[in-house]
Each structure stands twice: as structure tokens, then as C-alpha cells.
C-alpha positions as CSV (number, residue, x, y, z in Angstrom):
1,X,68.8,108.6,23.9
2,X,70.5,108.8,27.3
3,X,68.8,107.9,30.0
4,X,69.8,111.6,32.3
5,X,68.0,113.0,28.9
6,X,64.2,111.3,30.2
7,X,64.8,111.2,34.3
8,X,66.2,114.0,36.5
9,X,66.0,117.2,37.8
10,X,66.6,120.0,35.2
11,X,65.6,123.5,34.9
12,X,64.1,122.8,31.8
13,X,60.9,120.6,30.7
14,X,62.0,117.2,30.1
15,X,59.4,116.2,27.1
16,X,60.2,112.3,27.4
17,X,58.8,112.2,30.8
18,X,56.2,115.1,31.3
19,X,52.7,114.4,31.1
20,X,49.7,117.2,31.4
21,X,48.4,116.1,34.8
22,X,44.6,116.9,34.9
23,X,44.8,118.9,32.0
24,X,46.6,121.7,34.4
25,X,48.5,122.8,30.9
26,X,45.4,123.5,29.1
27,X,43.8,125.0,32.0
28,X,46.2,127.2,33.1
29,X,47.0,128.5,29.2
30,X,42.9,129.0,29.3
31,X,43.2,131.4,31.7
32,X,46.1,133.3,30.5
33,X,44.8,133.7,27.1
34,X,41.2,134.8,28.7
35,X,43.5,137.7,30.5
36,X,40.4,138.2,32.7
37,X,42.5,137.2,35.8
38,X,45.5,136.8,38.1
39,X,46.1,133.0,38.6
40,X,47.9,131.5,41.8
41,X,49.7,128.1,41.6
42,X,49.9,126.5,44.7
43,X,51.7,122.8,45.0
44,X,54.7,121.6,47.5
45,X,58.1,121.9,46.8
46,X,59.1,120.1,43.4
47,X,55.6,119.1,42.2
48,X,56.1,120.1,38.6
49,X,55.0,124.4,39.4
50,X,57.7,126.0,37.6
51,X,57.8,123.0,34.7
52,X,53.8,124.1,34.5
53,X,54.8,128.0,34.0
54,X,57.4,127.2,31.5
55,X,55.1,125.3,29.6
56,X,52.5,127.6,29.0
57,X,54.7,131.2,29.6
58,X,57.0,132.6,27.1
59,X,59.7,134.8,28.4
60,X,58.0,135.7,31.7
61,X,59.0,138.7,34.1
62,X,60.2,136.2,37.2
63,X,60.3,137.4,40.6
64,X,61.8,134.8,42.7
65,X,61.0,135.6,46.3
66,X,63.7,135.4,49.4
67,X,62.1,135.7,53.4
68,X,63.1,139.1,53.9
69,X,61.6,140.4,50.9
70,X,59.1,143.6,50.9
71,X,56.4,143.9,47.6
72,X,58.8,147.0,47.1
73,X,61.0,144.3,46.5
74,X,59.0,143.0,43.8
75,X,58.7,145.7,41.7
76,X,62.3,146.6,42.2
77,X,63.3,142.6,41.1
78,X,60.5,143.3,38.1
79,X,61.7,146.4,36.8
80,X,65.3,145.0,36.9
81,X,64.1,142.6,34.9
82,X,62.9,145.0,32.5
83,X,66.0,146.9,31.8
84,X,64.9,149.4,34.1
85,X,66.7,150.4,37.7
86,X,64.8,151.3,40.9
87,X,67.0,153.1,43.4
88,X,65.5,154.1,46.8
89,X,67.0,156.0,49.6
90,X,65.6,156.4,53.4
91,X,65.6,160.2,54.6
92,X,65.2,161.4,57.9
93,X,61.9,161.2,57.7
94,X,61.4,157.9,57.0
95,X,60.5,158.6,53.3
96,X,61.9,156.4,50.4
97,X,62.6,158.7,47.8
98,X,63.6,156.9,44.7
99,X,64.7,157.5,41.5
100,X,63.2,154.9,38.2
101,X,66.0,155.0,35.4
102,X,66.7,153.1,32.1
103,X,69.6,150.6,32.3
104,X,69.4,149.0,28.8
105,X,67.6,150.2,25.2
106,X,64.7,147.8,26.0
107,X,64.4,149.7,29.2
108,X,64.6,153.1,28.0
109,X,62.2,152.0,25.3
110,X,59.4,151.3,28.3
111,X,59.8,154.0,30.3
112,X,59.5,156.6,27.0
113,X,56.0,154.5,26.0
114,X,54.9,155.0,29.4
115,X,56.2,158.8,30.0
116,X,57.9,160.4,27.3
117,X,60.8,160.3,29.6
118,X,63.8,158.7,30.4
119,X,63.7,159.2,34.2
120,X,61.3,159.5,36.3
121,X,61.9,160.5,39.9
122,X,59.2,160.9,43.3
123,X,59.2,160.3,46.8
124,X,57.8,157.3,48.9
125,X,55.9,157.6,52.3
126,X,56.5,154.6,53.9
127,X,53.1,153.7,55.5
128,X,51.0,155.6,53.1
129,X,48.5,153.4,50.8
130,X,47.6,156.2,49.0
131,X,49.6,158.8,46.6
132,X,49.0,161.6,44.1
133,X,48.3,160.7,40.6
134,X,52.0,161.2,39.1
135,X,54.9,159.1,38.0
136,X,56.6,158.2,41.3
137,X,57.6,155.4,43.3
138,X,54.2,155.0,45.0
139,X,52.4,155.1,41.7
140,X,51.3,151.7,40.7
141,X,49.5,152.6,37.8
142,X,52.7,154.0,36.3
143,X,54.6,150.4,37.7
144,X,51.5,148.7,35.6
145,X,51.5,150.4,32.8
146,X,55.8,149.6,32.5
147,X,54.5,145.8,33.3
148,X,51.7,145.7,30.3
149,X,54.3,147.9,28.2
150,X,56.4,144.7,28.1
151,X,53.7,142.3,27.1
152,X,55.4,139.7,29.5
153,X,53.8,138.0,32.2
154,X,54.9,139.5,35.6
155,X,55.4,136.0,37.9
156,X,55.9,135.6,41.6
157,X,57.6,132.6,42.2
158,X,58.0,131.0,46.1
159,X,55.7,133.4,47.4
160,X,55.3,131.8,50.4
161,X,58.4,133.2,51.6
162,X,57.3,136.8,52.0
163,X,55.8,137.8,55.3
164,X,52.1,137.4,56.2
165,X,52.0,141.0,56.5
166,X,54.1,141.6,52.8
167,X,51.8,138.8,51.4
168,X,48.7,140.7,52.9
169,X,50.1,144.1,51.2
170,X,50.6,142.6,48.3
171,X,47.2,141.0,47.8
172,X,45.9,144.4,48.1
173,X,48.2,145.6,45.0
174,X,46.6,142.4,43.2
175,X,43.4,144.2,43.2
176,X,44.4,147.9,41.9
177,X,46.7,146.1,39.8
178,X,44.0,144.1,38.2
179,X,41.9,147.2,37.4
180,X,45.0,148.2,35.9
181,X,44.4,145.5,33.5
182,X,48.0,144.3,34.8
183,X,47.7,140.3,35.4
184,X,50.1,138.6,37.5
185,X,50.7,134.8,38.5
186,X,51.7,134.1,41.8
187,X,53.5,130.8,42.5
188,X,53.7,129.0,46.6
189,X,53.2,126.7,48.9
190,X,50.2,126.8,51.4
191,X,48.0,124.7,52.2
192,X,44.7,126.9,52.4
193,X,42.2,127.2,49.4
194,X,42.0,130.8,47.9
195,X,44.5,131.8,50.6
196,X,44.6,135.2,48.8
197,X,41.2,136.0,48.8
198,X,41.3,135.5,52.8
199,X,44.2,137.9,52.4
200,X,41.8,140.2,50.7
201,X,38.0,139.5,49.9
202,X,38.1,141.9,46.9
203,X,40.0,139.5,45.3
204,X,36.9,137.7,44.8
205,X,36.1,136.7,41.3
206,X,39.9,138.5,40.2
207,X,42.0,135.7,41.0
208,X,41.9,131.8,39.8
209,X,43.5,129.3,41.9
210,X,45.3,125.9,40.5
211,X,46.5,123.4,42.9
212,X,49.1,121.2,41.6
213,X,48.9,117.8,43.3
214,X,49.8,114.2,42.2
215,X,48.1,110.9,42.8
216,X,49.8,108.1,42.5
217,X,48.6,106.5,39.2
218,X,50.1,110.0,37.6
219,X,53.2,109.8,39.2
220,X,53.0,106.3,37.5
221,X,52.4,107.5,34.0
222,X,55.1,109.7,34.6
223,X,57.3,106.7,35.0
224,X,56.1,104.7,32.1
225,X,55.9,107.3,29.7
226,X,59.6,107.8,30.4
227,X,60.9,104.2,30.5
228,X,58.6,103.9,27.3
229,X,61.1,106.6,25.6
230,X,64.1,104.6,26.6
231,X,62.9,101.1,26.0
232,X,62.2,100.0,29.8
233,X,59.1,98.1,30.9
234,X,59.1,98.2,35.0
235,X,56.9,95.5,36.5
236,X,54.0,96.9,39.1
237,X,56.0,96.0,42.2
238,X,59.3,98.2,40.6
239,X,56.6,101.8,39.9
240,X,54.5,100.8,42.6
241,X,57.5,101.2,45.0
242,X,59.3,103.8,43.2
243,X,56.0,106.1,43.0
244,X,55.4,105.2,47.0
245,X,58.4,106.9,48.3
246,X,57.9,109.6,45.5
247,X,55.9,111.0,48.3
248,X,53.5,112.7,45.8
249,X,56.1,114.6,44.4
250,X,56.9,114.8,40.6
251,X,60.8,116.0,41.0
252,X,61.3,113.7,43.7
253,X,60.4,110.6,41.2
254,X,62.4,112.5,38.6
255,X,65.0,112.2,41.2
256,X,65.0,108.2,41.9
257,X,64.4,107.2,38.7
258,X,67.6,108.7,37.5
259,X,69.2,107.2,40.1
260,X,67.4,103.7,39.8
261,X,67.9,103.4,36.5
262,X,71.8,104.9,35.2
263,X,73.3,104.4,38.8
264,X,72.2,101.4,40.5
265,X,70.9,98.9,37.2
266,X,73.2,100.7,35.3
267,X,71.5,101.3,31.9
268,X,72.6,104.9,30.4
269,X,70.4,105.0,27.2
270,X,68.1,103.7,25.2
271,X,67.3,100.1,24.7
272,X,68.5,99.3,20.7
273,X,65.2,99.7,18.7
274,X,62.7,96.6,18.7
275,X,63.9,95.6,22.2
276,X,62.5,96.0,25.5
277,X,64.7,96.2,28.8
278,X,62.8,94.1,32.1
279,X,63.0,95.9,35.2
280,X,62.4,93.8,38.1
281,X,64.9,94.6,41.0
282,X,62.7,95.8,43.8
283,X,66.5,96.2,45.7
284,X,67.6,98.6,42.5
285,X,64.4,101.0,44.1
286,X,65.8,100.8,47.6
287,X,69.4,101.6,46.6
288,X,68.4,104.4,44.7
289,X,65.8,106.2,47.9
290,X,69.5,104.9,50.4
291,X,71.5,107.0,48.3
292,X,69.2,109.7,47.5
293,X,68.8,110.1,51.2
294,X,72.3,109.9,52.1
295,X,72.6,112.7,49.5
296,X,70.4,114.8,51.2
297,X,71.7,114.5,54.8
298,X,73.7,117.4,54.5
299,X,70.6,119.7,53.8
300,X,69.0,118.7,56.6
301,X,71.5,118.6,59.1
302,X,71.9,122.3,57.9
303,X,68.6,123.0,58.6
304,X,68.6,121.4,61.8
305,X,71.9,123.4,63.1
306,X,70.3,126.4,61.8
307,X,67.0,125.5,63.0
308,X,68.8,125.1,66.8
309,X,70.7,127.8,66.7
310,X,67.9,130.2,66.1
311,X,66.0,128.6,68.8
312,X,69.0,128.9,71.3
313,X,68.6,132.5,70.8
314,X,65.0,133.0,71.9
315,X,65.9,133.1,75.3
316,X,62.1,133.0,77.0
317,X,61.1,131.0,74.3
318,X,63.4,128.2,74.0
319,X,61.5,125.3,75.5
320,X,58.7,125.8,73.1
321,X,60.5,125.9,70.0
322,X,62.0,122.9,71.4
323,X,59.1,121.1,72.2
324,X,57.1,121.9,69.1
325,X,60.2,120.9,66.8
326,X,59.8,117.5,68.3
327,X,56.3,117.1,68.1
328,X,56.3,118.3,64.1
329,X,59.3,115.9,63.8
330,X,57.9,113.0,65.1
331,X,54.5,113.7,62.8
332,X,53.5,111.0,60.6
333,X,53.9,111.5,56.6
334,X,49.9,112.2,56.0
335,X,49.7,114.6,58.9
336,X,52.7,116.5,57.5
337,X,51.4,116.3,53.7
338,X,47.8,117.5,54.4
339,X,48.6,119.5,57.5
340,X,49.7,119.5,61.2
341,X,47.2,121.5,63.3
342,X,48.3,123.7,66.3
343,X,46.0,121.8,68.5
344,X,47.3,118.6,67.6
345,X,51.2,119.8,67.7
346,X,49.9,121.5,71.3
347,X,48.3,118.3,72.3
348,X,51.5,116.4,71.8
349,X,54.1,119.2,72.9
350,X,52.3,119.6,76.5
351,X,52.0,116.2,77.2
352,X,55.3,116.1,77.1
353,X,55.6,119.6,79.0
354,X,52.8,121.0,80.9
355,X,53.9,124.6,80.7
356,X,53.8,124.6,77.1
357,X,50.5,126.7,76.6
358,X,48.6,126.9,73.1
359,X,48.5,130.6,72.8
360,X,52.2,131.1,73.2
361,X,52.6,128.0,71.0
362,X,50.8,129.7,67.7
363,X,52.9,132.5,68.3
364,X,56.4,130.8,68.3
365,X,54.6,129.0,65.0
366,X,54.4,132.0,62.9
367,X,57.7,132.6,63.0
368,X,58.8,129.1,62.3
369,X,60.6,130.5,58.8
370,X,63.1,133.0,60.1
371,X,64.3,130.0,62.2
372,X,65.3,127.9,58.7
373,X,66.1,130.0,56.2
374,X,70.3,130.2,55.3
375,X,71.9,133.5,55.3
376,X,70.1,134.1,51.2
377,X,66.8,133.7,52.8
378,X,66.5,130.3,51.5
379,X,65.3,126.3,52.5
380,X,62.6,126.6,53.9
381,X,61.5,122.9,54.5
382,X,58.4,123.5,57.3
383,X,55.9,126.3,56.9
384,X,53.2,127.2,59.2
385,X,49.8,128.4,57.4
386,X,48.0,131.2,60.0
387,X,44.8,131.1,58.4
388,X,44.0,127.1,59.2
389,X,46.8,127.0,61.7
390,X,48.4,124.4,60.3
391,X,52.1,123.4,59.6
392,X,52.7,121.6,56.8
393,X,56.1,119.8,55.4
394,X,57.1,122.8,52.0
395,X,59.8,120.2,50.7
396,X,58.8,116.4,50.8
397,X,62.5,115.4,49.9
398,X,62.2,115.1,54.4
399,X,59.7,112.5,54.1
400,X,62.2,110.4,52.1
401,X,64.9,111.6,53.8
402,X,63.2,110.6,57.3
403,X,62.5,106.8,55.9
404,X,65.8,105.7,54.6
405,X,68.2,107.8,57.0
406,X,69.4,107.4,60.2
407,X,68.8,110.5,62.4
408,X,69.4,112.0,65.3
409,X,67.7,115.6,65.2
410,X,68.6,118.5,67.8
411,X,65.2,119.4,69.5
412,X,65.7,116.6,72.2
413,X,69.1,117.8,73.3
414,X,67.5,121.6,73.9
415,X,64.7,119.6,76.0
416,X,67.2,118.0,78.4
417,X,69.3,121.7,78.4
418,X,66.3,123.5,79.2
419,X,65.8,121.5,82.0
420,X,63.3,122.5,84.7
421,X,63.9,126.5,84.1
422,X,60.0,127.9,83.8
423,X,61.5,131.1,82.2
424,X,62.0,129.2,78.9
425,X,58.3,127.9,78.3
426,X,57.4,132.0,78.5
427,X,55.5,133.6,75.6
């Protein structure tokens, strides 16, 4: 067996080195089969969310969401997943109107169980949460009854992406579509408990919440269990590191131990049957996190440029940004990983500079995403949580990143360009 067949990240499950932490599997398959329920995953980036849906899903509808995305958005990604084309059209005034046609045979298929027709077409008007009873646009019921018409599993994946005014009109939907009997899994980052039901109360008793967190000791079994497949018996100091700088994140020991073990100790596969391979190099661990960083440091300078950029363009604003960058930067690990409060990052920033005022400070925090995001509406790596008012680190890959790299990030040089101009510390 080679080793890249055990460690590593991959779109697929890797068997060798998967273990059902908590019993989330059998959990998360209870409630599916109950089909009583929406369910929302919530973890940090690379935790094992998606490996969890594959698991227990079979053929899934999969909505992967971008920052600019609208829940129209959703249903148009769904539908297309579905065989079946959404087209919309803004008017004069303002309305969508739209047109819902078969693309495929399994589409047509769905849209004749559900209508008896092969197109459907209606009119949308933006801003109204309430339509007629007919097969348009604006008709959830009918987008439902398409959905359960599948017998697939309709699932949101990076939710946290969309807007907290898209993920507050979306919640909403959860509700009419679960008295449509229409089940859906939603899939983020935030750090909140039952952030959708502070979205919307009536979700109450409609929606189950799993988080998806690692200790330690699991991320160890994860190790073992995959060096066990191959023949390798790591001494405590060698998982005791590696699972350290894992940073309580499942792909991110996936990551290392690929690179640990093929790159750096060079073993490729298996040990021959009967024998076991000692792994004792503490240094093999350190080489592996060096280069794993080094690997990274394109990502985050990217992030960085694009994260100064952005804040170069908020004229009035600029010091803030500036100021709160550092202060979130220069965070320790555990504050990023359970969550950075405003106050705190406001206690720090205004030390620092006195006109930087808390209430302007949340405001510049909310819109922390559109300032990181490439041109696809992807990477975010910071996300700010306006229910606890918290920022919290999305992918931990930083953490690592911040340890074993040398780095010099932006925010201090738009400090000493702001210089003493008061116009940039205004809300």
C-alpha cells in the first residue's frame, strides 16, 4: 500500500486513516434516516465536514456557496444540479421574471412529476416574501416538491460565505421548506451554537446542530490508525508533536503526515508484512510543518495583498481596518480558535490609536469578508460572527503557517501611511 494511499488530502474518504470521531457518523446518519429535520454541520476549515457528508450521503444535491451569492442563488445552483435551468431577467420594474426549463431527461422527468409540464414560467418581485399559490419562481413549494422529487439530499456547503442578510433569508426558507417536508443540510463555519435558530427562532426544534471538533487524543488515533495500515509505529514524542501543530484540524494532520512520512523519512508504502517501521525523528516532524508552511506562503501573502488593497480603498476607514488587522494578527492561537471578541480586538486596536472607537470598529468587522475573498469569491481565512461578536481564524492552516514562517504582514505599513490624518479613523 502506498503511503499517499493512507495520508493526504483527497476529495475522497481515505478508509486507512478515518476514524468516526464521537460517533458523528452514526449520529448524523440517525438524523437523516429520522427525516424529521434539517441538520447543520458546523467545524473550521478542513476538520473532516465534507469527509462526514460523504460518508453518510449518497449522491447529494451540493450547493457550494461563493460571497456574493443570493438564496436565489441556491435554488438556481440546486436545480442545475437537477437537470433543470433557472433563467431570470430584471425588468424595469425591478421584477425577476424567470423562466424554469428541463435541460436533461432526468430533468424533464422532475419537472413533469411535479407539473405535468415541461416549463414552467412566472415572475419574481424582488422584496416580496409572499406569492400566489402557482408554479413560479417565488413558489417554494413547487422548488420543494422538484427537491423531494429527486430523493437526494439538497446540501449547502461553506455557508458562511453568504451574507448575514442572505443567511437570515435563507433561514426563513428552512422553515416553509421544512413544512414542505423538504430537508436540507447546511455546512459552515461559525462559531455560535444554533446560529440559525438566532437567525430565526422558528427554527426551534426543526433543525439539529453537529459541531465537528477534534481533541487531541482523536487526532492521535487518526495517526495510528494510519501508520497501523502501513506498518509504522510513531513514538509519543513523534504524534504528540505532529498532532500539536495539527492545530485541531483533521486535513491539516492529513497534510503533515504525508509529508513526514513519504517526503522527509522517505518511506512510500507499506512496511513488508510481519515488520514494523520505528519512527523516532522529532526533526522529520519539524521539516514536514517548514515545508508545509513554506508551501503555503503564497496563499497568504495573497490574502494579505488582497486583504490591503481593499483596505486602501476605504478611504475614511482605513486606519481602522488597519489597526484591527494588527490586533487580530498578533492574537494568540486559543483566542483565534475559540474566538476573538470585539472588545478585546478594540481594547488592543485603541491602545495603540486612541481614535479608533468600538462602534465604528464592529462595523468595519462585518465586512471583514469582502476584504479577503479572490475575484471567485473565495479564501476566506478570518470571519467575524455578529451574533457573539467575535472573529474567529475559518482556516487554521494560518496558525501553522504563523509558527514555522517568517512574516512580514501589511497592516503595519498602512499604520505608518495613515499617519496622523483623523479622517481615516472615521466610521
Amino acid at each position: 500500500m502506498k503511503t499517499h494511499q493512507v495520508f493526504g488530502i483527497t476529495p475522497h474518504v481515505s478508509e486507512h486513516s478515518y476514524i468516526d470521531r464521537g460517533s458523528l457518523d452514526r449520529e448524523f446518519q440517525k438524523l437523516i434516516d429520522r427525516q424529521q429535520t434539517h441538520i447543520a454541520i458546523r467545524g473550521a476549515s478542513k476538520v473532516g465536514k465534507s469527509w462526514l457528508r460523504q460518508r453518510v450521503l449518497n449522491d447529494p444535491i451540493v450547493v457550494q456557496c461563493r460571497l456574493s451569492y443570493t438564496t436565489l442563488d441556491i435554488y438556481r445552483d440546486a436545480l442545475a444540479r437537477l437537470d433543470i435551468c433557472l433563467e431570470i431577467e430584471k425588468t424595469e420594474t425591478s421584477a425577476l421574471k424567470g423562466k424554469i426549463a428541463a435541460v436533461g431527461e432526468a430533468g424533464f422527468k422532475l419537472i413533469a412529476k411535479a407539473t405535468g409540464s415541461v416549463e414552467v414560467a412566472g415572475e419574481y418581485q424582488a422584496g416580496v416574501k409572499e406569492h400566489a399559490v402557482g408554479k413560479d419562481l417565488g413558489d417554494l413549494e413547487f422548488i420543494a416538491s422538484l427537491i423531494r422529487a429527486s430523493k437526494r439530499t439538497l446540501v449547502i456547503e461553506d455557508f458562511h460565505y453568504l451574507s448575514t442578510e442572505e443567511q437570515r433569508r435563507f433561514a426563513f426558507d428552512l422553515k416553509t421548506l421544512w413544512d414542505y417536508h423538504t430537508f436540507v443540510v447546511v455546512i459552515g463555519v461559525w462559531i455560535s451554537e444554533n446560529m440559525l435558530i438566532t437567525l430565526n427562532p422558528d427554527l426551534a426544534d426543526r433543525i439539529e446542530e453537529i459541531p465537528v471538533t477534534w481533541q487531541r487524543a482523536e487526532l492521535k488515533e487518526v495517526l495510528l490508525k494510519g501508520c497501523g495500515a502501513l506498518g509504522l509505529q510513531p513514538s509519543s514524542q513523534v504524534a504528540d508533536e505532529l498532532t500539536e501543530i495539527a492545530y485541531e484540524s483533521a486535513g491539516l494532520l492529513q497534510k503533515l503526515a504525508l509529508r513526514m512520512i513519504d517526503d522527509e523519512l522517505g518511506i512510500s508504502e507499506s512496511a513488508p508484512t510481519g515488520t514494523a517501521i520505528q519512527i523516532n525523528d522529532i526533526g522529520a516532524v519539524h521539516s514536514a510543518a517548514m515545508h508545509v508552511a513554506e508551501q503555503l506562503n503564497q496563499l497568504y501573502q495573497a490574502f494579505a495583498r488582497r486583504v490591503s488593497d481593499g483596505i486602501r480603498t476605504r478611504k475614511n476607514s482605513t486606519g481602522i481596518y488597519a489597526h484591527a488587522m494588527a490586533a487580530v494578527m498578533s492574537a494568540t492561537d486559543q483566542q483565534l480558535s475559540e474566538g476573538l471578541s470585539a472588545k478585546v480586538i478594540h481594547g488592543v486596536a485603541n491602545a495603540r490609536q486612541p481614535r479608533v472607537q468600538l462602534g465604528n470598529l464592529k462595523t468595519i468587522l462585518a465586512r471583514f469578508p469582502e476584504l479577503q475573498v479572490d475575484s471567485d469569491g473565495r479564501g476566506l481565512v478570518l470571519a467575524y460572527d455578529p451574533q457573539d461578536e467575535k472573529v474567529n481564524v475559518v482556516d487554521k492552516q494560518l496558525l501553522l503557517y504563523r509558527r514555522f514562517a517568517t512574516i512580514k504582514w501589511p497592516w503595519e505599513d498602512l499604520i505608518t501611511e495613515c499617519g496622523n490624518d483623523e479622517s481615516v479613523y472615521e466610521g
